[in-house]
HTML snippet that shows the backbone in 3Dmol.js (N, CA, C, O; Angstrom):
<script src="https://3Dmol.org/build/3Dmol-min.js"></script>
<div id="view" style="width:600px;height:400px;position:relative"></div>
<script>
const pdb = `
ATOM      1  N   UNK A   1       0.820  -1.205   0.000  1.00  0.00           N
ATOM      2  CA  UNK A   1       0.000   0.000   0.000  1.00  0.00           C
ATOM      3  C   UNK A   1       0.857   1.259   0.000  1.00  0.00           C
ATOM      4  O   UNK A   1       1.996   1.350   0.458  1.00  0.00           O
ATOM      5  N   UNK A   2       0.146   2.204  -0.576  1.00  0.00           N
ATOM      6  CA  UNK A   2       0.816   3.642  -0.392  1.00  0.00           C
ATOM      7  C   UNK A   2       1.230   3.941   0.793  1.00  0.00           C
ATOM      8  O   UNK A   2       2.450   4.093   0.856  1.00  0.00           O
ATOM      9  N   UNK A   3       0.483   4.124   2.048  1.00  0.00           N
ATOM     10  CA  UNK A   3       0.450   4.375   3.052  1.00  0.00           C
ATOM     11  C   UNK A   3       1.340   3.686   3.600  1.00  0.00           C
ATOM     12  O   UNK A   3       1.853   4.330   4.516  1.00  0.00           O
ATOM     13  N   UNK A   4       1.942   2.287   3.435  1.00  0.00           N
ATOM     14  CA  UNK A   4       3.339   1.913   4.923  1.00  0.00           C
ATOM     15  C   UNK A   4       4.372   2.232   5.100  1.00  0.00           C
ATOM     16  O   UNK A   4       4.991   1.545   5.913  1.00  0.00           O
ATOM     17  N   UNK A   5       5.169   3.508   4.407  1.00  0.00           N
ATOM     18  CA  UNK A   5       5.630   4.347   5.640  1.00  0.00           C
ATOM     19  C   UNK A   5       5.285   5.571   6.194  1.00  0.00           C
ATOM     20  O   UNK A   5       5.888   6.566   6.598  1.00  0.00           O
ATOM     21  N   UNK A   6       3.992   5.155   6.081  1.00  0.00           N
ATOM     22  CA  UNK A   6       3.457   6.232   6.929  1.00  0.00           C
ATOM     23  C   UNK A   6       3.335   5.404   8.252  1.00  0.00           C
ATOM     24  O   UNK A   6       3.954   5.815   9.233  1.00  0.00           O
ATOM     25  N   UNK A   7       2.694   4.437   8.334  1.00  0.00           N
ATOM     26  CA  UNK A   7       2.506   3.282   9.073  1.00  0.00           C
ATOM     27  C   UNK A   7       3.451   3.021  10.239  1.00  0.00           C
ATOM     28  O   UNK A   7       3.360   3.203  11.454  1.00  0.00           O
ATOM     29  N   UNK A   8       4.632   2.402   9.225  1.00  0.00           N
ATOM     30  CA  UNK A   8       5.833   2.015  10.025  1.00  0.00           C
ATOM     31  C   UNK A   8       6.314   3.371  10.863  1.00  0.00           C
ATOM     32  O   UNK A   8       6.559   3.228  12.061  1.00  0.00           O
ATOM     33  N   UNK A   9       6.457   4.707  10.241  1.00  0.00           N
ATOM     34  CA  UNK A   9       6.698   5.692  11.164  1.00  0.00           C
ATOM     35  C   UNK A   9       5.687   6.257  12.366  1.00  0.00           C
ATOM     36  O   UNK A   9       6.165   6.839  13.339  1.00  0.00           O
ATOM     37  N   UNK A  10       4.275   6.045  12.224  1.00  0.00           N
ATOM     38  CA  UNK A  10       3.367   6.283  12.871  1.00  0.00           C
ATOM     39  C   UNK A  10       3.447   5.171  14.043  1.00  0.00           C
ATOM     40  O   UNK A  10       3.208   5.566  15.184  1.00  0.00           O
ATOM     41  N   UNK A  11       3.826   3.554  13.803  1.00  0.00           N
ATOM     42  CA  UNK A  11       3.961   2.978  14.650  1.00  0.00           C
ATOM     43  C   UNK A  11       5.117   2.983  15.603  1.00  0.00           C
ATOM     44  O   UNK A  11       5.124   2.538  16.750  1.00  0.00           O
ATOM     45  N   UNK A  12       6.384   3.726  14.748  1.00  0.00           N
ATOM     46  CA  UNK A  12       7.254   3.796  15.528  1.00  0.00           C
ATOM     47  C   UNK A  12       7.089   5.107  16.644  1.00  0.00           C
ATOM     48  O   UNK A  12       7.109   4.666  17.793  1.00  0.00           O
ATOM     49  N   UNK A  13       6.970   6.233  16.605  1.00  0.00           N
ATOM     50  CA  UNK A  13       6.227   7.055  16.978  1.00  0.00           C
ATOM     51  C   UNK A  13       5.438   6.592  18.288  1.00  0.00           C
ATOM     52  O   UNK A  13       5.923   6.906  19.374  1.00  0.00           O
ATOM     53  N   UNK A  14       4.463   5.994  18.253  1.00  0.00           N
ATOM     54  CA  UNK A  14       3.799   5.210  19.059  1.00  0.00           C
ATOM     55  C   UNK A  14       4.743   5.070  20.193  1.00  0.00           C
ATOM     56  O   UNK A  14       5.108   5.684  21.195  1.00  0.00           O
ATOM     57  N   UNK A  15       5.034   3.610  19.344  1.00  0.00           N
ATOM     58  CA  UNK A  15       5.742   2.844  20.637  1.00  0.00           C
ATOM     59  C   UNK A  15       6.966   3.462  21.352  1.00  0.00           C
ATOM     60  O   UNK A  15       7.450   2.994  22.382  1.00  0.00           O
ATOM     61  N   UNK A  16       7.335   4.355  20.827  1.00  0.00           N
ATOM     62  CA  UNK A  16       8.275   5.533  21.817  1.00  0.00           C
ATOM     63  C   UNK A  16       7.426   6.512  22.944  1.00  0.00           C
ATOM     64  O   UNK A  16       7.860   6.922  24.020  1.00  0.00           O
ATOM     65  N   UNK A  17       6.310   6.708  22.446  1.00  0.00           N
ATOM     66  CA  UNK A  17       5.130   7.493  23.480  1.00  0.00           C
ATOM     67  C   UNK A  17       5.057   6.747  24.708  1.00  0.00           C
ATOM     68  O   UNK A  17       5.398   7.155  25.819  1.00  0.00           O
ATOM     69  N   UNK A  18       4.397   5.177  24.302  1.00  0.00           N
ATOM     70  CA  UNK A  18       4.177   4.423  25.050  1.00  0.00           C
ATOM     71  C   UNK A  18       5.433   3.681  26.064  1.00  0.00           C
ATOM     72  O   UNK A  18       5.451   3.030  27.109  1.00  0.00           O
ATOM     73  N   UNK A  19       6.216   4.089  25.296  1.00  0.00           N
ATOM     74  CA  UNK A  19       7.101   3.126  26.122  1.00  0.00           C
ATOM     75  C   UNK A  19       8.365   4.389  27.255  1.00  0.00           C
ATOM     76  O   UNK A  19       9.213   4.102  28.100  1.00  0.00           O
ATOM     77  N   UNK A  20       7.959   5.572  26.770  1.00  0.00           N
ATOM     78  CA  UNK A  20       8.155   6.538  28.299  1.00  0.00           C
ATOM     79  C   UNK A  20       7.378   7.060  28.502  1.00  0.00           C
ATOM     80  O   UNK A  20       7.464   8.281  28.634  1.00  0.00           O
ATOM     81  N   UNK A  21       5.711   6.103  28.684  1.00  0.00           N
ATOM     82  CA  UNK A  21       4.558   6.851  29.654  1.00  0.00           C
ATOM     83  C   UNK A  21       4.680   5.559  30.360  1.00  0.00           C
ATOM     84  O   UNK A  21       4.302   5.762  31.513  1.00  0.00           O
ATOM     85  N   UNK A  22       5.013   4.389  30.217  1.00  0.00           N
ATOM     86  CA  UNK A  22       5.295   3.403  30.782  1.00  0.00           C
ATOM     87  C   UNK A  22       6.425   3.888  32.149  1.00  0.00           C
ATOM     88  O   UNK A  22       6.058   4.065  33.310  1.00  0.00           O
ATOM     89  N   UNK A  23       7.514   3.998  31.754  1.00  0.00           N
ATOM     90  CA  UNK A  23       8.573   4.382  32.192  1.00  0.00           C
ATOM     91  C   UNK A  23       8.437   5.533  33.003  1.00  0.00           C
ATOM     92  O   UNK A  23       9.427   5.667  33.721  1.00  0.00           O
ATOM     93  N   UNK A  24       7.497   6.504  33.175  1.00  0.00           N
ATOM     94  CA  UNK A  24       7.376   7.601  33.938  1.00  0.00           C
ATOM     95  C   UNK A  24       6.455   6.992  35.020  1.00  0.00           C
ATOM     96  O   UNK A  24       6.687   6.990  36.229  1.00  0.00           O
ATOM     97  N   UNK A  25       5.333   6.456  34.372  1.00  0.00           N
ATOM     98  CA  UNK A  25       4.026   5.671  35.400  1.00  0.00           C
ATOM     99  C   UNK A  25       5.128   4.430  36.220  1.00  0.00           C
ATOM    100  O   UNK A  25       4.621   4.013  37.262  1.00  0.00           O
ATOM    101  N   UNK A  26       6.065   4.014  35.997  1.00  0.00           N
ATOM    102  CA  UNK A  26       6.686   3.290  36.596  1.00  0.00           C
ATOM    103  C   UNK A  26       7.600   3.943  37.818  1.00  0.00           C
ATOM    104  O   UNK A  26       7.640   3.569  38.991  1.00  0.00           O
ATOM    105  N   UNK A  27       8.248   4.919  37.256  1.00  0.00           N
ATOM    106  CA  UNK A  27       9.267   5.982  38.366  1.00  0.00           C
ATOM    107  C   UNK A  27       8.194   6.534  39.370  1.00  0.00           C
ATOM    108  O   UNK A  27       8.555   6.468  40.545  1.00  0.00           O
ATOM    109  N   UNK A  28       6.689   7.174  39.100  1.00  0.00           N
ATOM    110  CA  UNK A  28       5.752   7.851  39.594  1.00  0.00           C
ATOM    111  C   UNK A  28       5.178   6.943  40.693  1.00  0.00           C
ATOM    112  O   UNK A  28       5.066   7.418  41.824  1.00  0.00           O
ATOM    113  N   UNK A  29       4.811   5.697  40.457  1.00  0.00           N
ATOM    114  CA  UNK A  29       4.485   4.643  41.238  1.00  0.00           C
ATOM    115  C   UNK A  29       5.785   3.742  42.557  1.00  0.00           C
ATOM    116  O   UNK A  29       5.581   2.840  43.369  1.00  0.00           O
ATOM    117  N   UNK A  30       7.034   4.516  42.221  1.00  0.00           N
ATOM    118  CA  UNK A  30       7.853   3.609  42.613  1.00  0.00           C
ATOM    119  C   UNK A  30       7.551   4.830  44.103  1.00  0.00           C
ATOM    120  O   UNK A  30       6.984   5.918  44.011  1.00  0.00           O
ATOM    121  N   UNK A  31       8.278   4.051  45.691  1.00  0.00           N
ATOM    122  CA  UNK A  31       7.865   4.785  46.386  1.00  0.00           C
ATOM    123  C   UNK A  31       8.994   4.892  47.451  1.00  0.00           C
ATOM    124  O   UNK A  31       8.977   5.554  48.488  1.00  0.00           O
ATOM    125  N   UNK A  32      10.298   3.831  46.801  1.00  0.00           N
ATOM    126  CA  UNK A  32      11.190   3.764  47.496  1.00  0.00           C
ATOM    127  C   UNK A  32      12.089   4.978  47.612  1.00  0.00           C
ATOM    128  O   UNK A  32      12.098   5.869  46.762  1.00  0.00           O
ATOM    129  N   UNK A  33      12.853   4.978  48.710  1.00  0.00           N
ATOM    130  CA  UNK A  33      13.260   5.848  48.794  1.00  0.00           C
ATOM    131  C   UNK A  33      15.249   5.895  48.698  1.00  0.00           C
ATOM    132  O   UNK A  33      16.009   5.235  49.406  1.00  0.00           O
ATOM    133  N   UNK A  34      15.538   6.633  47.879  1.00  0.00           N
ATOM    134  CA  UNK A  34      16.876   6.274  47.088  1.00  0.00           C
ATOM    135  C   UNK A  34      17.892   7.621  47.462  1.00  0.00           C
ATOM    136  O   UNK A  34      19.090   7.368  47.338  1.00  0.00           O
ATOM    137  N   UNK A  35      17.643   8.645  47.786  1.00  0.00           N
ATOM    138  CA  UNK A  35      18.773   9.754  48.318  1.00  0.00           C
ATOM    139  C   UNK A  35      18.248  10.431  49.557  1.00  0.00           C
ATOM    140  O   UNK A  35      17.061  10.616  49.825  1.00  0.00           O
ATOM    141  N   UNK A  36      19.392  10.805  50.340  1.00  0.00           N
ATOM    142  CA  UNK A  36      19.523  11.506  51.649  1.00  0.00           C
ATOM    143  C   UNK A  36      18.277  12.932  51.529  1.00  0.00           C
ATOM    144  O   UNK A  36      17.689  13.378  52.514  1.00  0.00           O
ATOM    145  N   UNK A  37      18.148  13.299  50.519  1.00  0.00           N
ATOM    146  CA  UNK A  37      17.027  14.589  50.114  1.00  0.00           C
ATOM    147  C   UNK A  37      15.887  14.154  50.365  1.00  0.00           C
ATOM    148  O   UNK A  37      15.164  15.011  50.874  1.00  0.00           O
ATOM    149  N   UNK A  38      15.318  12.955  50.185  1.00  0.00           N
ATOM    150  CA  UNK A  38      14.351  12.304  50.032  1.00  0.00           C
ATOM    151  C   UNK A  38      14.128  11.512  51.521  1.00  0.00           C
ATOM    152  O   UNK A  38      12.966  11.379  51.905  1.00  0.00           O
ATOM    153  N   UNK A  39      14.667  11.256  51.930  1.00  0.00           N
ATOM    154  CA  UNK A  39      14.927  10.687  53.147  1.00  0.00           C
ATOM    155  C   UNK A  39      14.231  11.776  54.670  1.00  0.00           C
ATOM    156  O   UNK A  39      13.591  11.500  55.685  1.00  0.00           O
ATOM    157  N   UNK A  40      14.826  13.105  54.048  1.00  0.00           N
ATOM    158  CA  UNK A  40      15.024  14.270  55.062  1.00  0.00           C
ATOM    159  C   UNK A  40      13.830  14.791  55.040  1.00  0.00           C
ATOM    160  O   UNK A  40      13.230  15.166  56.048  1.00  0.00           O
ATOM    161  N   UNK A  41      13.353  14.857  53.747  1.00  0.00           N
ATOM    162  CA  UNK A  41      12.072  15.545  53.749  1.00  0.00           C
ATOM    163  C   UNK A  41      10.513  14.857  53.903  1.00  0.00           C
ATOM    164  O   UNK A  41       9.463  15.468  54.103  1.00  0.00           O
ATOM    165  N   UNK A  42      10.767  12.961  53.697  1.00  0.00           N
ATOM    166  CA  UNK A  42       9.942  12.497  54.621  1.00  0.00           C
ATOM    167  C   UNK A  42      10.190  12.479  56.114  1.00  0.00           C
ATOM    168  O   UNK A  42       9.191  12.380  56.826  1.00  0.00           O
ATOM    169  N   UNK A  43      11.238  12.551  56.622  1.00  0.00           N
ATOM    170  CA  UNK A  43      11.738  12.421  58.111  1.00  0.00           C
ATOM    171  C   UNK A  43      11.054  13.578  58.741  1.00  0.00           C
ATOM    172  O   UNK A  43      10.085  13.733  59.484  1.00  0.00           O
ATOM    173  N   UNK A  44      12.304  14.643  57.912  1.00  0.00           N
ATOM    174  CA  UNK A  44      12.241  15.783  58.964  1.00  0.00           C
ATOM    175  C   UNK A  44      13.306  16.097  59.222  1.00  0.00           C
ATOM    176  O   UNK A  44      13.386  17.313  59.397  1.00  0.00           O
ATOM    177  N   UNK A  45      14.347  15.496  59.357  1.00  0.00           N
ATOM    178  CA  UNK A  45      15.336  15.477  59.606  1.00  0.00           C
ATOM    179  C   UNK A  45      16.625  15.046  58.976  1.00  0.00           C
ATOM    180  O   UNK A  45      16.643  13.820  58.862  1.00  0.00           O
ATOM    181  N   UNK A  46      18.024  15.794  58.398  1.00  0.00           N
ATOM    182  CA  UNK A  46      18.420  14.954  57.631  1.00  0.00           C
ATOM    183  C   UNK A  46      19.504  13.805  58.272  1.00  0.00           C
ATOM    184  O   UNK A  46      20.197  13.848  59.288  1.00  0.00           O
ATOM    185  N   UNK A  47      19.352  12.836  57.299  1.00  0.00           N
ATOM    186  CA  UNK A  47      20.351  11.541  58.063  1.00  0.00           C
ATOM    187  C   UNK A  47      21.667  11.883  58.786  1.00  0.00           C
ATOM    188  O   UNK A  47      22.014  13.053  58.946  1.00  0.00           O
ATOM    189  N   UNK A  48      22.229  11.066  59.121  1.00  0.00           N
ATOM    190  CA  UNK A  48      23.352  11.378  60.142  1.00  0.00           C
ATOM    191  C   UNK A  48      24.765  11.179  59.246  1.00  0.00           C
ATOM    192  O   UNK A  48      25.825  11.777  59.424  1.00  0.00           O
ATOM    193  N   UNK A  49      24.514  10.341  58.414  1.00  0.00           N
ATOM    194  CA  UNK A  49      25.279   9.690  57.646  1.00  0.00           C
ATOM    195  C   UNK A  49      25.029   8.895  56.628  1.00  0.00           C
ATOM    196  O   UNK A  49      24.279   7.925  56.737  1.00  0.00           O
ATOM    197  N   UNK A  50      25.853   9.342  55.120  1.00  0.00           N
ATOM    198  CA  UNK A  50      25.199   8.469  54.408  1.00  0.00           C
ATOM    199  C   UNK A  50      25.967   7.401  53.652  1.00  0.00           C
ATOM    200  O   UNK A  50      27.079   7.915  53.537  1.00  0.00           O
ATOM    201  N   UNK A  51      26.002   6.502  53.213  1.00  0.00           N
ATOM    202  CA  UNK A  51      26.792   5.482  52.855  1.00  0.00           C
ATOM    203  C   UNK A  51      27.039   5.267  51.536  1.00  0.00           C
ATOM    204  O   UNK A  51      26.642   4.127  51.292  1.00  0.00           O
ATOM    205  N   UNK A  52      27.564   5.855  50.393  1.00  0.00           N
ATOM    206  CA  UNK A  52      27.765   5.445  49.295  1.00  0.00           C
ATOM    207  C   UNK A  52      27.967   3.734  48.594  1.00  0.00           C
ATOM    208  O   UNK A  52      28.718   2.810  48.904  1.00  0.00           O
ATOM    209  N   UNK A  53      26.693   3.915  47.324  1.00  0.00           N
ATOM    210  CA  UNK A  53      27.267   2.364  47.291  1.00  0.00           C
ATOM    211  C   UNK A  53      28.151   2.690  46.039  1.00  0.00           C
ATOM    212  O   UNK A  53      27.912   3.470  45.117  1.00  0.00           O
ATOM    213  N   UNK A  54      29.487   1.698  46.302  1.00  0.00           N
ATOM    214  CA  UNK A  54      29.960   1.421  45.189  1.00  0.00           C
ATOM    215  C   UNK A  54      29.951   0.169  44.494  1.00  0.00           C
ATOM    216  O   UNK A  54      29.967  -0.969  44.961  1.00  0.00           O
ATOM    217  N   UNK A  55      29.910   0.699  42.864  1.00  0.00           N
ATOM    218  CA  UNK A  55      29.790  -0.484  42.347  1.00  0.00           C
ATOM    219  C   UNK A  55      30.907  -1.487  41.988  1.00  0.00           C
ATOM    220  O   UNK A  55      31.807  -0.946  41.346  1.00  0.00           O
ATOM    221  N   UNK A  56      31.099  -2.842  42.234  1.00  0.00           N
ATOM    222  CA  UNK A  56      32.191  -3.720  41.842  1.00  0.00           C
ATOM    223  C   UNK A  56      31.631  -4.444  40.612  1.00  0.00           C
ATOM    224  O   UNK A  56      30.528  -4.357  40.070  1.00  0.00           O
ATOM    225  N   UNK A  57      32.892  -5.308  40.281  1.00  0.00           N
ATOM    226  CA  UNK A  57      32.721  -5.918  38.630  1.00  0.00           C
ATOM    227  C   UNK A  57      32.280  -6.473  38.569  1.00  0.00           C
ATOM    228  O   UNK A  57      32.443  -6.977  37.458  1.00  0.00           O
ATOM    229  N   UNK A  58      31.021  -7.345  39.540  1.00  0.00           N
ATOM    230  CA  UNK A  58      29.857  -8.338  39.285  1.00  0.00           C
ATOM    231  C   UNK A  58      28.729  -7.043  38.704  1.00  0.00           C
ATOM    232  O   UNK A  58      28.070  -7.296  37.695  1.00  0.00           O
ATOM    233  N   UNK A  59      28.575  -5.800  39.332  1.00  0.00           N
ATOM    234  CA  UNK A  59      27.989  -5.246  38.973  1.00  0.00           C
ATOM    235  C   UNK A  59      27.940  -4.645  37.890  1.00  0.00           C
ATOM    236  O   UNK A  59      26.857  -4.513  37.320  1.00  0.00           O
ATOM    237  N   UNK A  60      29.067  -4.160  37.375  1.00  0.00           N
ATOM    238  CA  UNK A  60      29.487  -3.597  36.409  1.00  0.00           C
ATOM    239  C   UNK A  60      29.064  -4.561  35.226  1.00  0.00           C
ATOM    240  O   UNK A  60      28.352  -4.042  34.366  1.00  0.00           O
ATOM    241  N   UNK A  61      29.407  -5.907  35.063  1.00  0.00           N
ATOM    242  CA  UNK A  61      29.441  -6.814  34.245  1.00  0.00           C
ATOM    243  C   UNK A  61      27.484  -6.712  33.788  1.00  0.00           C
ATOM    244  O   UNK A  61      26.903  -6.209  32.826  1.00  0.00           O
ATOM    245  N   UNK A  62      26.937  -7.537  35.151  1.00  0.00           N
ATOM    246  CA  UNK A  62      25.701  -7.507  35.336  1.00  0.00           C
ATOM    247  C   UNK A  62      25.344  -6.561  33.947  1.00  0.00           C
ATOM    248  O   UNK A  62      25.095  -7.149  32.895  1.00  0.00           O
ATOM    249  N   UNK A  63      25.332  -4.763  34.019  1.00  0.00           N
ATOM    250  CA  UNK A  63      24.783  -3.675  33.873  1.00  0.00           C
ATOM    251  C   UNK A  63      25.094  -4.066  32.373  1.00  0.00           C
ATOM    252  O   UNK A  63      24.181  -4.266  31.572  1.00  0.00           O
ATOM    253  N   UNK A  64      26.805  -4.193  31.937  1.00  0.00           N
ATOM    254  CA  UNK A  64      26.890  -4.332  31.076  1.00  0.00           C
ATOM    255  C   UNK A  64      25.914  -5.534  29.711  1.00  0.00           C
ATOM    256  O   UNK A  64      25.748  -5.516  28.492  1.00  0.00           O
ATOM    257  N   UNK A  65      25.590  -6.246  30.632  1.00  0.00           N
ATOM    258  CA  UNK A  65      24.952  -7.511  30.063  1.00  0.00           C
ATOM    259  C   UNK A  65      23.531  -7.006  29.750  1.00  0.00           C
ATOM    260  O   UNK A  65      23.054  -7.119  28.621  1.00  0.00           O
ATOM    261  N   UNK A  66      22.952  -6.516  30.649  1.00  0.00           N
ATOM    262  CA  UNK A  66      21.569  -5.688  30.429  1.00  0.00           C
ATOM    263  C   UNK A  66      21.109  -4.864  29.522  1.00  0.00           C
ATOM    264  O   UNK A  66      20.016  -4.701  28.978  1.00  0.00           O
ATOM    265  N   UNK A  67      22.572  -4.168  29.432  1.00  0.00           N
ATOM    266  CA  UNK A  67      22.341  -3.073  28.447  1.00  0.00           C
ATOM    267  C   UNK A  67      22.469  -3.646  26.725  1.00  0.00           C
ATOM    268  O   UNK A  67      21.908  -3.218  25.717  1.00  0.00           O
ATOM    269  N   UNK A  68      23.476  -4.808  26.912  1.00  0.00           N
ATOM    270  CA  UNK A  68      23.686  -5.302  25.359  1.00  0.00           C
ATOM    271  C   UNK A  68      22.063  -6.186  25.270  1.00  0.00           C
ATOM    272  O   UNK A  68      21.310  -5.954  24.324  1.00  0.00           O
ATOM    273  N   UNK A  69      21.748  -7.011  26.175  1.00  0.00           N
ATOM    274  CA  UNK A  69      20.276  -7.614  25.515  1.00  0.00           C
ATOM    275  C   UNK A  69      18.897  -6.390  25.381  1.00  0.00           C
ATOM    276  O   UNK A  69      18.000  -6.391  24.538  1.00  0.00           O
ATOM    277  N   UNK A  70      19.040  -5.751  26.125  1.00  0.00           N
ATOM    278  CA  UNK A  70      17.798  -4.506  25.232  1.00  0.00           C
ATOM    279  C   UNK A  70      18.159  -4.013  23.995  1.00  0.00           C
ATOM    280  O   UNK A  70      17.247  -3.841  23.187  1.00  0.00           O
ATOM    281  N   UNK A  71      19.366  -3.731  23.649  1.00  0.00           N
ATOM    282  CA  UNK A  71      19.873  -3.407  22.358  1.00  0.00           C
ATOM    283  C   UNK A  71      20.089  -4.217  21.762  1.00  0.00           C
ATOM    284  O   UNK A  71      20.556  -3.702  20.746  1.00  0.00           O
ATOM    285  N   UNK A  72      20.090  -5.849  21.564  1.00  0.00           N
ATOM    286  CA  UNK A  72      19.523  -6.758  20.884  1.00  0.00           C
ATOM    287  C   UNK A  72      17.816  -7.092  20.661  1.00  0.00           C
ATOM    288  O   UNK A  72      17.213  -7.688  19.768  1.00  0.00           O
ATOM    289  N   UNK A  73      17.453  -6.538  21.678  1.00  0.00           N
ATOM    290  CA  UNK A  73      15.785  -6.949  21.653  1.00  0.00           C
ATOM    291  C   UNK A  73      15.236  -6.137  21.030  1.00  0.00           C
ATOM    292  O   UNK A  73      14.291  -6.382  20.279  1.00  0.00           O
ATOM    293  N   UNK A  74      15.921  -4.582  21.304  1.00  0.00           N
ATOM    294  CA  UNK A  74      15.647  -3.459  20.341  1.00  0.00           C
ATOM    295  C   UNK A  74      15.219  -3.670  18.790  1.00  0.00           C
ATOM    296  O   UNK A  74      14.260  -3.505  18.035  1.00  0.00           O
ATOM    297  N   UNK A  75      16.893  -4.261  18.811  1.00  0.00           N
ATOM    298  CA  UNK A  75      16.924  -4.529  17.149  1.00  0.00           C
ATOM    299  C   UNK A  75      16.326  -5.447  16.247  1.00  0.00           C
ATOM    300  O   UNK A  75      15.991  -5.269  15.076  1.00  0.00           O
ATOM    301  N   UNK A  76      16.237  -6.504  17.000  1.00  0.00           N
ATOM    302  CA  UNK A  76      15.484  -7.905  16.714  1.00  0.00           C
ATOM    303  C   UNK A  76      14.013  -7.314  17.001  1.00  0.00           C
ATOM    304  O   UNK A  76      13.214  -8.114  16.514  1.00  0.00           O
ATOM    305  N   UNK A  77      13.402  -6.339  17.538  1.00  0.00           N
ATOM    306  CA  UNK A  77      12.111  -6.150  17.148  1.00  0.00           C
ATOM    307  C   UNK A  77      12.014  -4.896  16.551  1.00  0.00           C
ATOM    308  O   UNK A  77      10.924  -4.337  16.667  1.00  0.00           O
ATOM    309  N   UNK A  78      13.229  -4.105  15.710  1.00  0.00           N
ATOM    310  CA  UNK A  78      12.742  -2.933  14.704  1.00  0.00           C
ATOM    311  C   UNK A  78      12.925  -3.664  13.732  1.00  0.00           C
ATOM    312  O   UNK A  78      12.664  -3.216  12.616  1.00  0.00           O
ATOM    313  N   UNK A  79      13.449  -5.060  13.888  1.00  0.00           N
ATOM    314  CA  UNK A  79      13.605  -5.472  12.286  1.00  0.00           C
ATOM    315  C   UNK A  79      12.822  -6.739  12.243  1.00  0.00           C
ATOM    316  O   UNK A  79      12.851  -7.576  11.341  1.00  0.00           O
ATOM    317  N   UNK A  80      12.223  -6.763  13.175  1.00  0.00           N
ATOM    318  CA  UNK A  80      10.933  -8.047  12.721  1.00  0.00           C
ATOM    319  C   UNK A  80       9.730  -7.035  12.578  1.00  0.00           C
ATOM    320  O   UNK A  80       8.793  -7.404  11.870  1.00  0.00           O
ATOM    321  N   UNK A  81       9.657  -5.686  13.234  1.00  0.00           N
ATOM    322  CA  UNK A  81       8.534  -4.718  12.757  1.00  0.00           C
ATOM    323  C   UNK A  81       8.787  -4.413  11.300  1.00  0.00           C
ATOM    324  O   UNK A  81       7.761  -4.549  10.633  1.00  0.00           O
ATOM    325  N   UNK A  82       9.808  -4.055  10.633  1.00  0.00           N
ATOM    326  CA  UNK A  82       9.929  -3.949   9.180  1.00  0.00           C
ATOM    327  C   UNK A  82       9.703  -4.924   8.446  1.00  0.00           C
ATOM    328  O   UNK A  82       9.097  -4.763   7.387  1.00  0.00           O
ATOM    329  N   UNK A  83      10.097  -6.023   8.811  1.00  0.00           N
ATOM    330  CA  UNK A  83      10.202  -7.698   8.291  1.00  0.00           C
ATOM    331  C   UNK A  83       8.630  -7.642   7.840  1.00  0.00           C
ATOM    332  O   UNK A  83       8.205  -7.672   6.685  1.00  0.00           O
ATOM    333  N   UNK A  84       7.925  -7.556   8.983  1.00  0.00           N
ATOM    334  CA  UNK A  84       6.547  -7.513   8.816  1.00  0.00           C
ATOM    335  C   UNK A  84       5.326  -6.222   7.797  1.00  0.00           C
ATOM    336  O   UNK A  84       4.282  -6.416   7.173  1.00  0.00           O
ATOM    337  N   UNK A  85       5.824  -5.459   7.968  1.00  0.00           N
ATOM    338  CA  UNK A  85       5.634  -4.283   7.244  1.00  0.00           C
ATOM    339  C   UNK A  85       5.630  -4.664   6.024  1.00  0.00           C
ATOM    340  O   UNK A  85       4.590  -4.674   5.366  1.00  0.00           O
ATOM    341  N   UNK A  86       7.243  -5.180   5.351  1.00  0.00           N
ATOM    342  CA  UNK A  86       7.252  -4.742   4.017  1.00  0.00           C
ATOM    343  C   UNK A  86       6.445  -6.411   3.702  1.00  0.00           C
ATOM    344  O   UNK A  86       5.664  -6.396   2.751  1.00  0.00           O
ATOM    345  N   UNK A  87       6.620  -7.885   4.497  1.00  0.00           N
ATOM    346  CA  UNK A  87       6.281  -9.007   3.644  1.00  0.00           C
ATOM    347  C   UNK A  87       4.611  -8.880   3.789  1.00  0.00           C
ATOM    348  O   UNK A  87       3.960  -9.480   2.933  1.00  0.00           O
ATOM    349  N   UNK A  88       3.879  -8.133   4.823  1.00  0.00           N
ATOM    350  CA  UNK A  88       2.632  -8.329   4.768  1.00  0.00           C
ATOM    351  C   UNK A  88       1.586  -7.399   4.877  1.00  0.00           C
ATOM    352  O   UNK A  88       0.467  -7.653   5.323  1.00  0.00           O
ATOM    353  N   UNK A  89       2.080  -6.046   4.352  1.00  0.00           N
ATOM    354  CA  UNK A  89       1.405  -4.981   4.453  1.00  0.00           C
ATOM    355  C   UNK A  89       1.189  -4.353   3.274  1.00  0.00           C
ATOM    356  O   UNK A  89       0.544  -3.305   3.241  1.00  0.00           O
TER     357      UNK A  89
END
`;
const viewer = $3Dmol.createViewer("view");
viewer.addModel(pdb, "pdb");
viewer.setStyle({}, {cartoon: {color: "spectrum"}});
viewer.zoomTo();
viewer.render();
</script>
């Protein structure tokens, strides 16, 4: 059809909307509490002391590993969304 890349860009479009209203409704809902600022101003008071975490190379590795499979999953689904586009649209 005339129209699929209009399509494919309209869907891509999309799923970028959706996927940081996801990501905001997720941070918005989260309730933990992660810095000394945050801490003080539910307290009242600020902490006495605060403990930095540092990260070691299980972690590092970990992060690293995380970050390469979303950027495989990424890709493996912008190119099964095209795959699909051009064989059946």
């Amino acid at each position: 059809p005339k129209n699929q890349p209009a399509i494919i860009f309209l869907g891509l479009i999309l799923a970028g909307i959706v996927g940081a209203a996801i990501a905001t409704l997720a941070e918005f809902v989260d309730k933990s509490i992660r810095s000394p600022r945050k801490l003080a101003r539910l307290v009242g008071t600020p902490p006495l002391a605060v403990i930095p975490y540092l990260d070691n190379s299980a972690d590092v590795a970990q992060a690293r590993s995380r970050r390469r499979m979303i950027i495989v999953a990424f890709l493996a689904g912008t190119a099964l969304s095209v795959a699909y586009a051009i064989y059946f649209l």
